[in-house]
PDB file of N, H, CA, C and O in Angstrom:
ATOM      1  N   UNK A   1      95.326 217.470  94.878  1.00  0.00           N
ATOM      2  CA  UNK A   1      94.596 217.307  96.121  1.00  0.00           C
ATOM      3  C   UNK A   1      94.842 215.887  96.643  1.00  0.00           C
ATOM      4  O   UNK A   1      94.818 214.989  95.802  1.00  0.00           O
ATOM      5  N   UNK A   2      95.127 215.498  98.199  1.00  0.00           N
ATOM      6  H   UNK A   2      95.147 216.227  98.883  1.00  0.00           H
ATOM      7  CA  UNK A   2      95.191 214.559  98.698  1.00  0.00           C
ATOM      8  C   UNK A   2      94.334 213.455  98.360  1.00  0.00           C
ATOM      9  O   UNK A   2      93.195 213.898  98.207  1.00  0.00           O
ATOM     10  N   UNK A   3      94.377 212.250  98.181  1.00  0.00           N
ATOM     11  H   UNK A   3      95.302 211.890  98.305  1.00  0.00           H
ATOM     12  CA  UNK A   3      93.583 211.000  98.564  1.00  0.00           C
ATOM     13  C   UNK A   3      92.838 210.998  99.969  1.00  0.00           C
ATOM     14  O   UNK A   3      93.528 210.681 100.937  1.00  0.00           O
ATOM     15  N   UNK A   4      91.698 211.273 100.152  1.00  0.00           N
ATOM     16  H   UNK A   4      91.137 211.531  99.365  1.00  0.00           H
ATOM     17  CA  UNK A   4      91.643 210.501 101.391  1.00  0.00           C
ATOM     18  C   UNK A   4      90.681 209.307 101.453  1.00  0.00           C
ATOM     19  O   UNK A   4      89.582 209.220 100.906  1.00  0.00           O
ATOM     20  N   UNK A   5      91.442 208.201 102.396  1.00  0.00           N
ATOM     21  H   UNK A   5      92.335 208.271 102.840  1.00  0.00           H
ATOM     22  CA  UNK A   5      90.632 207.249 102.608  1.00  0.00           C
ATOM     23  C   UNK A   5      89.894 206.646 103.586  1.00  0.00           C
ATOM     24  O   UNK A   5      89.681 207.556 104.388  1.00  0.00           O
ATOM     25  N   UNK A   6      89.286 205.471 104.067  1.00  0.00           N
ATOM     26  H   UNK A   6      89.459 204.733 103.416  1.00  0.00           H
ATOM     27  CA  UNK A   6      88.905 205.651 105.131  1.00  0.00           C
ATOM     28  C   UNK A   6      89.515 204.191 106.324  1.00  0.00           C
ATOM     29  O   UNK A   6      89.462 204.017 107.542  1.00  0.00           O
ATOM     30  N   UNK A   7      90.071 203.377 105.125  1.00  0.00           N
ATOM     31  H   UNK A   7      90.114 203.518 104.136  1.00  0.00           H
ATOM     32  CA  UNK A   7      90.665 202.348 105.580  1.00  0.00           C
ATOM     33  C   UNK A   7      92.055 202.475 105.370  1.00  0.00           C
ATOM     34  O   UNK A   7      92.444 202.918 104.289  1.00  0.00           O
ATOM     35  N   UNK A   8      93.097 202.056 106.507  1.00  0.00           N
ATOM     36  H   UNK A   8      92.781 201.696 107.385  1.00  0.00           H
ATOM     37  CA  UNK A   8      94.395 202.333 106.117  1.00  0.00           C
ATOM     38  C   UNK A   8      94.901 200.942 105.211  1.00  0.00           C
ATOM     39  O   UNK A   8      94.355 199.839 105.181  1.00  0.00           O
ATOM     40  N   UNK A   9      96.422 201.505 104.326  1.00  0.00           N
ATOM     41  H   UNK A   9      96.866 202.401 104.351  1.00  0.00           H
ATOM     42  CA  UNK A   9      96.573 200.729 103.632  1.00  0.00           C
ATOM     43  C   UNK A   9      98.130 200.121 103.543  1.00  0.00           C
ATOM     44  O   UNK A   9      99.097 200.868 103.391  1.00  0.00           O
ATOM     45  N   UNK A  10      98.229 198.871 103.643  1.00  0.00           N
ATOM     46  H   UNK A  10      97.444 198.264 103.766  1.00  0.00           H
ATOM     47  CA  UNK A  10      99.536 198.701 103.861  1.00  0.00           C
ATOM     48  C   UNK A  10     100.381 198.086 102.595  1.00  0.00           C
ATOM     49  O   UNK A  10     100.127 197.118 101.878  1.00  0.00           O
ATOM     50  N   UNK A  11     101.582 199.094 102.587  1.00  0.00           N
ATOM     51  H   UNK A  11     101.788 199.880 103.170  1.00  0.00           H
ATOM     52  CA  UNK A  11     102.259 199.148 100.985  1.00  0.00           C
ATOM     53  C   UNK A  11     103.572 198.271 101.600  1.00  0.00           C
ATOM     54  O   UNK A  11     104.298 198.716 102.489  1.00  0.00           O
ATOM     55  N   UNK A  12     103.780 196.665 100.830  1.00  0.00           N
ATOM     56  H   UNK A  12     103.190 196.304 100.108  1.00  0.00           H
ATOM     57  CA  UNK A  12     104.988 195.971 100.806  1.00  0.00           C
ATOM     58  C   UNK A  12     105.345 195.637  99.690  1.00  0.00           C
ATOM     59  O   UNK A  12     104.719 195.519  98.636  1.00  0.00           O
ATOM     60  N   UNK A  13     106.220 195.511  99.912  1.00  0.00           N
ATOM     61  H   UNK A  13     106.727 195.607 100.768  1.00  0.00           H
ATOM     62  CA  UNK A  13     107.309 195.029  98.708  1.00  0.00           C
ATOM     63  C   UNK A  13     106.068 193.153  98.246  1.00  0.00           C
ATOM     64  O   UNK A  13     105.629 192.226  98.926  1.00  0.00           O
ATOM     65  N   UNK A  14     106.043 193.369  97.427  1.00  0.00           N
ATOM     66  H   UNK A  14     106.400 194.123  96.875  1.00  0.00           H
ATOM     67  CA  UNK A  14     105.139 192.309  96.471  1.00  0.00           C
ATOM     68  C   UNK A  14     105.376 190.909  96.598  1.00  0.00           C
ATOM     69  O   UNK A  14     104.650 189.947  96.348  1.00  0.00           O
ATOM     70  N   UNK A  15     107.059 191.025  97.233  1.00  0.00           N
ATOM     71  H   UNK A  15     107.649 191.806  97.436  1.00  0.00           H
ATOM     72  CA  UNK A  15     107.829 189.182  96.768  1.00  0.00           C
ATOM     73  C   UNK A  15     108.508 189.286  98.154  1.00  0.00           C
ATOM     74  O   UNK A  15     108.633 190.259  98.898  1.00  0.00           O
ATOM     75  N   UNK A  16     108.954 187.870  98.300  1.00  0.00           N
ATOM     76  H   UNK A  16     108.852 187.079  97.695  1.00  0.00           H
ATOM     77  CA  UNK A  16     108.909 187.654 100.007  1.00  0.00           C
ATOM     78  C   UNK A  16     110.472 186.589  99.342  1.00  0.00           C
ATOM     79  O   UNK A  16     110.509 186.105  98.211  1.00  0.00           O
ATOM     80  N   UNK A  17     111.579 186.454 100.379  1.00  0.00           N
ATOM     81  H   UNK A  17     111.549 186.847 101.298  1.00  0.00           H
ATOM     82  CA  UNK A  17     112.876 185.534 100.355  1.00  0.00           C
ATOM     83  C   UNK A  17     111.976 184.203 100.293  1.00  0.00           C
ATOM     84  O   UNK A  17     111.092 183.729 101.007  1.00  0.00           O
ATOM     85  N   UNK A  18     112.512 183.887  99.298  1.00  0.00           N
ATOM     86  H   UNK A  18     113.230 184.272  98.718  1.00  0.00           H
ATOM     87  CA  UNK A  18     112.274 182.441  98.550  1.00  0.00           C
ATOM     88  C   UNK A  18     112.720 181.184  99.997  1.00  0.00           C
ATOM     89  O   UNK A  18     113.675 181.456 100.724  1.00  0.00           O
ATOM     90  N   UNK A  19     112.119 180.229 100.164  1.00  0.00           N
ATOM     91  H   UNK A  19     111.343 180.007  99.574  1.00  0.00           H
ATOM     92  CA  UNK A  19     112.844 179.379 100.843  1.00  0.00           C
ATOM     93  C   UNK A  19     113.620 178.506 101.004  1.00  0.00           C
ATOM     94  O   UNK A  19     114.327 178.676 100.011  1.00  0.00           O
ATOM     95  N   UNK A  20     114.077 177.591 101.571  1.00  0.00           N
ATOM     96  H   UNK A  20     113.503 177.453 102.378  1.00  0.00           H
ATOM     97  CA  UNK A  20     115.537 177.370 101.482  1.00  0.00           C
ATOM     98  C   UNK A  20     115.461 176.192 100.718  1.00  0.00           C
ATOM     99  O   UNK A  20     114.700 175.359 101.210  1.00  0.00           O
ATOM    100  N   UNK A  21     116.270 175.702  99.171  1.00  0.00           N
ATOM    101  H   UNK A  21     116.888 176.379  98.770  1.00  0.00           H
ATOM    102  CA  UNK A  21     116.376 174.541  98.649  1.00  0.00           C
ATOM    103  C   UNK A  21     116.546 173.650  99.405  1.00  0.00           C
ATOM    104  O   UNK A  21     116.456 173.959 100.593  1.00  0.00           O
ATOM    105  N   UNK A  22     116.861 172.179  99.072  1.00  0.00           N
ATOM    106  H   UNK A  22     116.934 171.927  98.107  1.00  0.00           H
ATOM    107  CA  UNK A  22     117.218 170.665  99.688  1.00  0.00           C
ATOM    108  C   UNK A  22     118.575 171.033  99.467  1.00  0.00           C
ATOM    109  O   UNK A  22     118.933 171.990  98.779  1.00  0.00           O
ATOM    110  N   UNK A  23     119.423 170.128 100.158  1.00  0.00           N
ATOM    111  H   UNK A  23     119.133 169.351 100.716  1.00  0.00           H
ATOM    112  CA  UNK A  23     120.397 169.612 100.240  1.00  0.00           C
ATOM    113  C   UNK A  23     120.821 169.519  99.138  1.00  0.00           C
ATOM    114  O   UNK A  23     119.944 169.052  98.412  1.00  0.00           O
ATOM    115  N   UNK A  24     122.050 169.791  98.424  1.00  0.00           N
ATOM    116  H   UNK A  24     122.763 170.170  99.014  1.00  0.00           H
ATOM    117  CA  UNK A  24     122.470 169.234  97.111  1.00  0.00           C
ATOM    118  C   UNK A  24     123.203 168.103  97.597  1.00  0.00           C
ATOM    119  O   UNK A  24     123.730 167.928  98.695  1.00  0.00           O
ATOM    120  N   UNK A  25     123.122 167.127  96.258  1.00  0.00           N
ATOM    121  H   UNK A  25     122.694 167.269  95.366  1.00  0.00           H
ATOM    122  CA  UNK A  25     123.565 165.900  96.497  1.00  0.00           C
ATOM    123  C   UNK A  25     124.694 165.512  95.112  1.00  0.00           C
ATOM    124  O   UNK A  25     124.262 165.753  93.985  1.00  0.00           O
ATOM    125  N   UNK A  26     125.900 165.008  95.228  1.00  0.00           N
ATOM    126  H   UNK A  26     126.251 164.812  96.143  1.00  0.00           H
ATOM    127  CA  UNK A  26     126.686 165.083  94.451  1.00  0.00           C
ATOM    128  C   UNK A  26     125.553 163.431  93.398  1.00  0.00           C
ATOM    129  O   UNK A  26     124.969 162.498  93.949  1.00  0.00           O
ATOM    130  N   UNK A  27     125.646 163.667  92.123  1.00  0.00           N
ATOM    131  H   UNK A  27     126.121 164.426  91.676  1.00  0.00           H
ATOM    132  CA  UNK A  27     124.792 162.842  91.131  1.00  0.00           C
ATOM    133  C   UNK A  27     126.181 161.990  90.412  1.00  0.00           C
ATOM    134  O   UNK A  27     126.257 160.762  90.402  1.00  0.00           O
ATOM    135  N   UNK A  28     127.004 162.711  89.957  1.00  0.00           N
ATOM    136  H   UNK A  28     126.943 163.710  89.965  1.00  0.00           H
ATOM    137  CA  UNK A  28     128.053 162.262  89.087  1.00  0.00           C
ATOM    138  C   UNK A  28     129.288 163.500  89.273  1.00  0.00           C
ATOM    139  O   UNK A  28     129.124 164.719  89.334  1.00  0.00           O
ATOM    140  N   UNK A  29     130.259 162.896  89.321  1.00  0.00           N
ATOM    141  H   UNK A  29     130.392 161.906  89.271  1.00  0.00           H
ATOM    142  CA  UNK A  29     131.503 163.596  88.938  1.00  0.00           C
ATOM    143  C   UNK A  29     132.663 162.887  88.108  1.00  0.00           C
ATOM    144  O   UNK A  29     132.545 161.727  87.712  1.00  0.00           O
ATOM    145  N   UNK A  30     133.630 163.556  87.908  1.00  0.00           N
ATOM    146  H   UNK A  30     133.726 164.498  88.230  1.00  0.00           H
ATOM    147  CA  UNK A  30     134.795 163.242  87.664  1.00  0.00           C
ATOM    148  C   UNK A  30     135.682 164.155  87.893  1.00  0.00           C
ATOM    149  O   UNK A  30     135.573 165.023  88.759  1.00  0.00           O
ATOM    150  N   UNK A  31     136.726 164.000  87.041  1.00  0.00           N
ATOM    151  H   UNK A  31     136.815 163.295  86.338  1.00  0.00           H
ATOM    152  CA  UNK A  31     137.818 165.117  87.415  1.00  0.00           C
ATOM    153  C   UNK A  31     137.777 166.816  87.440  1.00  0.00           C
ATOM    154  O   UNK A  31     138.337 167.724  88.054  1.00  0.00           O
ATOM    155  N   UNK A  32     136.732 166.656  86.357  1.00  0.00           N
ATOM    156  H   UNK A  32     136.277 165.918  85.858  1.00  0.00           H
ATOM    157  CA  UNK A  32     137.143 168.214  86.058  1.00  0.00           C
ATOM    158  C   UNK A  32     135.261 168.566  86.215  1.00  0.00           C
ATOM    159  O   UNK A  32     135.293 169.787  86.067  1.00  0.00           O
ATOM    160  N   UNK A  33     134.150 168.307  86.364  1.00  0.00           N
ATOM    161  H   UNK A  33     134.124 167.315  86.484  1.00  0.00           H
ATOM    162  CA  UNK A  33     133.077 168.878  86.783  1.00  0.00           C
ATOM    163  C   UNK A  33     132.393 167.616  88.005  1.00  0.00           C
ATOM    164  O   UNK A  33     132.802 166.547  88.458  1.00  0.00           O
ATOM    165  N   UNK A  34     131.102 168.504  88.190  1.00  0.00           N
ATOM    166  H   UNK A  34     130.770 169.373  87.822  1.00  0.00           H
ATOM    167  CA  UNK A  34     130.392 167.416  89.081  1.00  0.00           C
ATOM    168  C   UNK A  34     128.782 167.586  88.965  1.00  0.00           C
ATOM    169  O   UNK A  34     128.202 168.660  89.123  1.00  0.00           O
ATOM    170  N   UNK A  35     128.314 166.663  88.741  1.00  0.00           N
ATOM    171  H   UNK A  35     128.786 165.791  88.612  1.00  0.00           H
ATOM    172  CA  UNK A  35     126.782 167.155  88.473  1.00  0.00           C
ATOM    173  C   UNK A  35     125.989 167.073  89.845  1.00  0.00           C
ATOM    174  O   UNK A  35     126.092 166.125  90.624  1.00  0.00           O
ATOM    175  N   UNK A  36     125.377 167.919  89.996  1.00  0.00           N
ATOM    176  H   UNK A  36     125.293 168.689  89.364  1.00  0.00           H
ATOM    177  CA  UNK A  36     124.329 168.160  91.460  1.00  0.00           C
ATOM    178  C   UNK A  36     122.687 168.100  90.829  1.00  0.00           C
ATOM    179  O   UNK A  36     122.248 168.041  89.681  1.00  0.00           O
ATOM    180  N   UNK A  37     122.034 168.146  92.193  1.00  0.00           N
ATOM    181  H   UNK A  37     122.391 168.194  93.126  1.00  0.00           H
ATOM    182  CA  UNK A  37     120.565 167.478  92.340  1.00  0.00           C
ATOM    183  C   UNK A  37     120.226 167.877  93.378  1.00  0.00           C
ATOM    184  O   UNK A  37     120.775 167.319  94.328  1.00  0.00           O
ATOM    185  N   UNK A  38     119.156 169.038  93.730  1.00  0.00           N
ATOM    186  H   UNK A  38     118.710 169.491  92.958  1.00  0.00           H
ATOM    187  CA  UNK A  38     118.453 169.005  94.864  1.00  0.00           C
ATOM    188  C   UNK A  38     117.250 169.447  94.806  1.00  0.00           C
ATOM    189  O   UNK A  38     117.002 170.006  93.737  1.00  0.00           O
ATOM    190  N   UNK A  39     116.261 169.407  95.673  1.00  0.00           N
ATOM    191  H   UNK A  39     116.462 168.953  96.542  1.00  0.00           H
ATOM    192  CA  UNK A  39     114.668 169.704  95.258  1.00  0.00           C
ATOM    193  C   UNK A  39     114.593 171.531  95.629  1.00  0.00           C
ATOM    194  O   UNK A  39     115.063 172.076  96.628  1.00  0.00           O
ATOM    195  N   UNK A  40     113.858 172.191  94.484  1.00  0.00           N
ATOM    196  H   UNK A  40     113.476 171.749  93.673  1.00  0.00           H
ATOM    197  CA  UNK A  40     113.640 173.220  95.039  1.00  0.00           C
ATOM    198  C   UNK A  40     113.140 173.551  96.101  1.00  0.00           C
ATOM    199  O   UNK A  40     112.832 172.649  96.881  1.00  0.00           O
ATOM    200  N   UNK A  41     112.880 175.070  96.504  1.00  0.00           N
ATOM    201  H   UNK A  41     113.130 175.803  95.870  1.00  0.00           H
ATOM    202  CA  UNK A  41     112.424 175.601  97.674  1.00  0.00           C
ATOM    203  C   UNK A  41     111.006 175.241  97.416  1.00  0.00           C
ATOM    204  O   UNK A  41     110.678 175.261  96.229  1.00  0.00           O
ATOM    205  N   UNK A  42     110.070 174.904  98.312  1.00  0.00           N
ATOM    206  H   UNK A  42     110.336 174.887  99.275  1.00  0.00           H
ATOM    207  CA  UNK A  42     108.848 175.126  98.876  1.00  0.00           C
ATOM    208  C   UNK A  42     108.141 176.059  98.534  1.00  0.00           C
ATOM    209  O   UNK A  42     107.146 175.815  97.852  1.00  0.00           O
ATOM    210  N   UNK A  43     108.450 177.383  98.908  1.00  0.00           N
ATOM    211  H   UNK A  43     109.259 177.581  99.462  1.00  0.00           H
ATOM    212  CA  UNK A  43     108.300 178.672  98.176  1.00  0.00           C
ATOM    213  C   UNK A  43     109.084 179.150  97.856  1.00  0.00           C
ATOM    214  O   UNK A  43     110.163 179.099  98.446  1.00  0.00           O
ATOM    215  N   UNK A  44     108.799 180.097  96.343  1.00  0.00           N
ATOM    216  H   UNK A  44     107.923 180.138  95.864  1.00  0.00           H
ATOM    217  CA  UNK A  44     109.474 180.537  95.617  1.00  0.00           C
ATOM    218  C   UNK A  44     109.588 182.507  95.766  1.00  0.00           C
ATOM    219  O   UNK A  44     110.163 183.236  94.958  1.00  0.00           O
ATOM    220  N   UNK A  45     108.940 182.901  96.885  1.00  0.00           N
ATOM    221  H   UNK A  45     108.473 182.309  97.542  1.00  0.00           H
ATOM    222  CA  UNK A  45     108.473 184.084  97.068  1.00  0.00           C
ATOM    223  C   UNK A  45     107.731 185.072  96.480  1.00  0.00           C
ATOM    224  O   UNK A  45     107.545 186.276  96.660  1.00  0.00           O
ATOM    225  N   UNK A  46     107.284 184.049  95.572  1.00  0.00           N
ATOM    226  H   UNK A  46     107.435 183.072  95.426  1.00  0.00           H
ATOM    227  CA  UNK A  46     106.213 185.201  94.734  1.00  0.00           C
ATOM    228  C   UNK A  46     106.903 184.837  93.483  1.00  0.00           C
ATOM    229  O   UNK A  46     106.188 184.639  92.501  1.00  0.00           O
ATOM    230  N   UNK A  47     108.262 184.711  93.356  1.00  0.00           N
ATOM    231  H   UNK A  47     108.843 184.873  94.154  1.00  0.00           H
ATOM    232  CA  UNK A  47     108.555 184.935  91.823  1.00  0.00           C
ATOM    233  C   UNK A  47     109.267 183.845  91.460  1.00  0.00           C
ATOM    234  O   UNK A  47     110.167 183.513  92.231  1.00  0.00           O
ATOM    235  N   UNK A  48     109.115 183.277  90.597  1.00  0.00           N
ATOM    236  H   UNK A  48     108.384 183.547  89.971  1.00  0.00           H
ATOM    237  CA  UNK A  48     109.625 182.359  89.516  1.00  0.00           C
ATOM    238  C   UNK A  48     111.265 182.326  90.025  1.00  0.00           C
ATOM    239  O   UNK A  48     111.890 183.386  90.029  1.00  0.00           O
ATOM    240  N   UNK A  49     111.838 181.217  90.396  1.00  0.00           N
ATOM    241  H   UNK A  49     111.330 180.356  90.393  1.00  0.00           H
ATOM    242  CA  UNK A  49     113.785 181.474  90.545  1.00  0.00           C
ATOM    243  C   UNK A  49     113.937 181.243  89.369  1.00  0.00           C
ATOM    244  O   UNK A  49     113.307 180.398  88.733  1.00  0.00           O
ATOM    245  N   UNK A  50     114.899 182.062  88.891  1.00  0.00           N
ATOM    246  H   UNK A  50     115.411 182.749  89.408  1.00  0.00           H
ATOM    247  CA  UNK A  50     115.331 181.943  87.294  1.00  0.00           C
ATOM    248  C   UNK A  50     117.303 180.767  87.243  1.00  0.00           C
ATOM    249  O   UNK A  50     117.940 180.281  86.309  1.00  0.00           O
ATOM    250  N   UNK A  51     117.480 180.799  88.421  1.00  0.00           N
ATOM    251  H   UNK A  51     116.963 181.194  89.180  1.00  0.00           H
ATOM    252  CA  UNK A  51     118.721 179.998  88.834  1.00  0.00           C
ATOM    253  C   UNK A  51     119.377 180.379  89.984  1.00  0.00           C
ATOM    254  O   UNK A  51     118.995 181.249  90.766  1.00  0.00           O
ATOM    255  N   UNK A  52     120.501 179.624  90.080  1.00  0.00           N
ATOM    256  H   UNK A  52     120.812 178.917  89.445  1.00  0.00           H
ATOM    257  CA  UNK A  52     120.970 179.101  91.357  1.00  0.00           C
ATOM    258  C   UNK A  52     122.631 179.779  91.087  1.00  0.00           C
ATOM    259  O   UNK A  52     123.118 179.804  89.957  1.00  0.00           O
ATOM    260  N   UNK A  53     123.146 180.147  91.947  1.00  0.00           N
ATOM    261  H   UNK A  53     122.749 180.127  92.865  1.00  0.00           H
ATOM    262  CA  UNK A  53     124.678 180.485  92.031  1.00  0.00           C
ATOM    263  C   UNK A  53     125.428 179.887  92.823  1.00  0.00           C
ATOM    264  O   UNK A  53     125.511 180.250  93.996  1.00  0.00           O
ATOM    265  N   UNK A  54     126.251 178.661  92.244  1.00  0.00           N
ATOM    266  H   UNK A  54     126.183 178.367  91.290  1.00  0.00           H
ATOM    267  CA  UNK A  54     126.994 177.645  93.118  1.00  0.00           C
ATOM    268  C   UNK A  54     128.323 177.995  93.128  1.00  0.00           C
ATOM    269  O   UNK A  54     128.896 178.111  92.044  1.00  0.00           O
ATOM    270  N   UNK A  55     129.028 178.217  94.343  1.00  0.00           N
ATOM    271  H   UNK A  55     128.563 178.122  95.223  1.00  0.00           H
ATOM    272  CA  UNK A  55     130.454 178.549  94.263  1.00  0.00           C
ATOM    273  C   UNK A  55     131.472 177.395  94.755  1.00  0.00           C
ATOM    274  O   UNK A  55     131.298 176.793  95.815  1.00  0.00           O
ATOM    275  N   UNK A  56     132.521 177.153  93.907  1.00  0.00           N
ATOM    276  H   UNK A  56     132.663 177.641  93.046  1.00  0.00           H
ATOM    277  CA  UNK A  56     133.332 176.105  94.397  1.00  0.00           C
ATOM    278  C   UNK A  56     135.009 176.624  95.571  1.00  0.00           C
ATOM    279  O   UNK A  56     135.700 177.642  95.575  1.00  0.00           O
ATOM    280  N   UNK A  57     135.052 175.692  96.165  1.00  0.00           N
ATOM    281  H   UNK A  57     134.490 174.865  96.161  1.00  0.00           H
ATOM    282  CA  UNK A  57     136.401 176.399  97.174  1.00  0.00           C
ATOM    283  C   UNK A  57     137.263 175.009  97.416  1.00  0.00           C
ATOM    284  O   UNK A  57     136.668 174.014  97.831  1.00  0.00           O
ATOM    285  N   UNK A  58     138.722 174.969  97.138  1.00  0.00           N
ATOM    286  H   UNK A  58     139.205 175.778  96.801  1.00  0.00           H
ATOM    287  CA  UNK A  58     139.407 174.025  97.059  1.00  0.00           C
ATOM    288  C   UNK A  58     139.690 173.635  99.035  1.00  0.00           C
ATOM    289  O   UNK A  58     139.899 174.277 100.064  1.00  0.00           O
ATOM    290  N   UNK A  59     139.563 172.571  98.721  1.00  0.00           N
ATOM    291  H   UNK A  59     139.393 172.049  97.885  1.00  0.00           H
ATOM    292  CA  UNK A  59     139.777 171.539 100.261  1.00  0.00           C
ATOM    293  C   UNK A  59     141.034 172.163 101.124  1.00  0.00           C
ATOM    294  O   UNK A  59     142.069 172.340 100.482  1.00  0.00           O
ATOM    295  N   UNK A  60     141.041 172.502 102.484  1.00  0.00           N
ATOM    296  H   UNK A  60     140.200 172.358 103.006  1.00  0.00           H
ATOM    297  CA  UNK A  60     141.499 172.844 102.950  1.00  0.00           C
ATOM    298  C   UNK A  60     143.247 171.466 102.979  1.00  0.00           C
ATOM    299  O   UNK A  60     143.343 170.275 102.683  1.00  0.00           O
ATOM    300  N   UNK A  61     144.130 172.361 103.418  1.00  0.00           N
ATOM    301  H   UNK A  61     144.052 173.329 103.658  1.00  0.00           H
ATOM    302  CA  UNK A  61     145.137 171.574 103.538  1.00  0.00           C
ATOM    303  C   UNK A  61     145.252 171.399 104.935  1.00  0.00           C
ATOM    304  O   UNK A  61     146.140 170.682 105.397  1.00  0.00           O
TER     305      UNK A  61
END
């Protein structure tokens, strides 16, 4: 048998897009890595960031 209620109810998704980190800032490098530094997001959307996915792309010629 149906639920009925008397107030409607609004069903969302629980976690909201996290917001946007700082700027990364180069800390140290050398030849072959580079260490970065930036402040997290503000909000995290509800859930804990478990990490970051940094992609590297060689300098244009």
């Amino acid at each position: 048998e149906p639920l009925v209620i008397e107030t409607p109810v609004l069903i969302k998704n629980p976690f909201t897009e996290p917001g946007q980190s700082g700027t990364p800032q180069c800390v140290e490098r050398d030849r072959d890595r580079i260490e970065l530094k930036w402040n997290p997001p503000k909000s995290d959307g509800g859930n804990p960031i478990k990490g970051y996915q940094i992609e590297r792309r060689e300098k244009a010629a």
